[in-house]
C-alpha positions, 0 to 999 in steps of 0.5 A: 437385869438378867443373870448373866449381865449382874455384876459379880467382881468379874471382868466378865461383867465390866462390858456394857454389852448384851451379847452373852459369854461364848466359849472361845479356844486361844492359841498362845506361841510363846518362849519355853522358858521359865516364868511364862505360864505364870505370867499368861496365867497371871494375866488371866487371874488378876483381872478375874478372867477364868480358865475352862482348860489349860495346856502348855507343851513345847512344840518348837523345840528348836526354836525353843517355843511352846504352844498355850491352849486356853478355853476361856469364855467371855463377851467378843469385847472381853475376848479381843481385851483378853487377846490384846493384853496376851500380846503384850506380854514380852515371851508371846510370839503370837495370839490366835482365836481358833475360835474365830479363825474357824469361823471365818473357814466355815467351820462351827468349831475349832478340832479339839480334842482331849485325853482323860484317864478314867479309874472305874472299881467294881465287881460282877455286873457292874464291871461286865457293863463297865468293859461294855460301854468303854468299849462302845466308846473306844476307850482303851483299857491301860490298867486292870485287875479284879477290882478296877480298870482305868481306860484311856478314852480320846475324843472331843469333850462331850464325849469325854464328859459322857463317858465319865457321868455313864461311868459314875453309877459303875463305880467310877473312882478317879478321873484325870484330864489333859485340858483341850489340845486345838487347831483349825482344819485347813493347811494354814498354820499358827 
C-alpha cells in the first residue's frame, strides 16, 4: 500500500479511492455571531480533517455576515463530505469551492493572496542584503532601528514562504501570517 493511501486515524484516509489529496480553498458565508467559527472549526477537528489556513472576517456588515476562507486538502470524495456537513450547520448561508469554481472559468487557481509581517534582526552586511531582497520582493518596511526591520510583504504564498526562507540565514527573528483571503476572477459573486 503507498504512503498516502495508510491508514493514520485520519479521515482523510476512510475513502477507498486512489486519487491523491488536493489542495482545495472553501469559502464559507456565514452569521457573524458567536459560536460559529468554533463550530465550523469543530466540524473540521472532531472528524480529523486539517486546516492548512484559516480566515474569518465580517464582510456583510449590514447583514451581519462574515465570509470563512479554509485551505484544506483531501480527496474530491472528502472535500464534497467536508462541503455537505458545512451546510448543514444551522449559521451557514453558503459553501463554495473556489477550487472548483476556478476550474470550471478556466482558471488553475483561485486569486489568493496573503499578508505576513516578517521581523528580520541583524547587522552590517546581513542587514544591507536584508533591505535589498525585501526590496526585490516589494516588501514594505513598517519597523526598523538598528537592530531589526519587520516588512510588510503581500503576495501569493509561494512568495510569502520564499521571502521568509531567503530571510532566515539573515537573521529572520519573528514571522506572523494573516491565513489565504480568496476569490474567483470574473464578475460572479459568492
Amino acid at each position: 500500500m503507498s504512503a498516502h493511501l495508510q491508514p493514520t486515524g485520519s479521515a482523510y484516509f476512510i475513502a477507498k479511492e486512489t486519487a491523491l489529496p488536493e489542495i482545495h480553498t472553501l469559502s464559507v458565508l456565514v452569521d457573524n455571531e458567536p459560536g460559529v467559527l468554533a463550530r465550523v472549526i469543530g466540524l473540521f477537528s472532531g472528524r480529523g480533517y486539517n486546516i492548512e489556513s484559516l480566515t474569518v472576517s465580517e464582510t456583510e456588515h449590514e447583514k451581519h455576515l462574515s465570509r470563512i476562507t479554509i485551505v484544506t486538502r483531501g480527496t474530491p470524495h472528502v472535500l464534497e463530505q467536508i462541503k455537505h456537513q458545512l451546510e448543514r450547520i444551522v449559521p451557514v448561508h453558503r459553501v463554495v469551492d473556489l477550487s472548483v469554481r476556478a476550474g470550471e472559468l478556466g482558471q488553475d487557481r483561485p486569486l489568493e493572496r496573503e499578508l505576513a509581517l516578517v521581523k528580520v534582526t541583524g547587522t552590517g552586511d546581513a542587514r544591507v542584503e536584508a533591505l535589498r531582497l525585501a526590496e526585490a520582493f516589494r516588501a514594505n518596511v513598517i519597523d526598523a532601528n538598528t537592530e531589526h526591520f519587520i516588512f510588510e510583504i503581500t503576495g501569493k504564498v509561494s512568495k510569502i514562504e520564499q521571502f521568509i526562507s531567503i530571510m532566515k540565514p539573515l537573521g529572520l527573528a519573528e514571522v506572523c501570517r494573516t491565513g489565504v483571503a480568496a476569490m474567483n476572477r470574473g464578475p460572479q459573486g459568492m
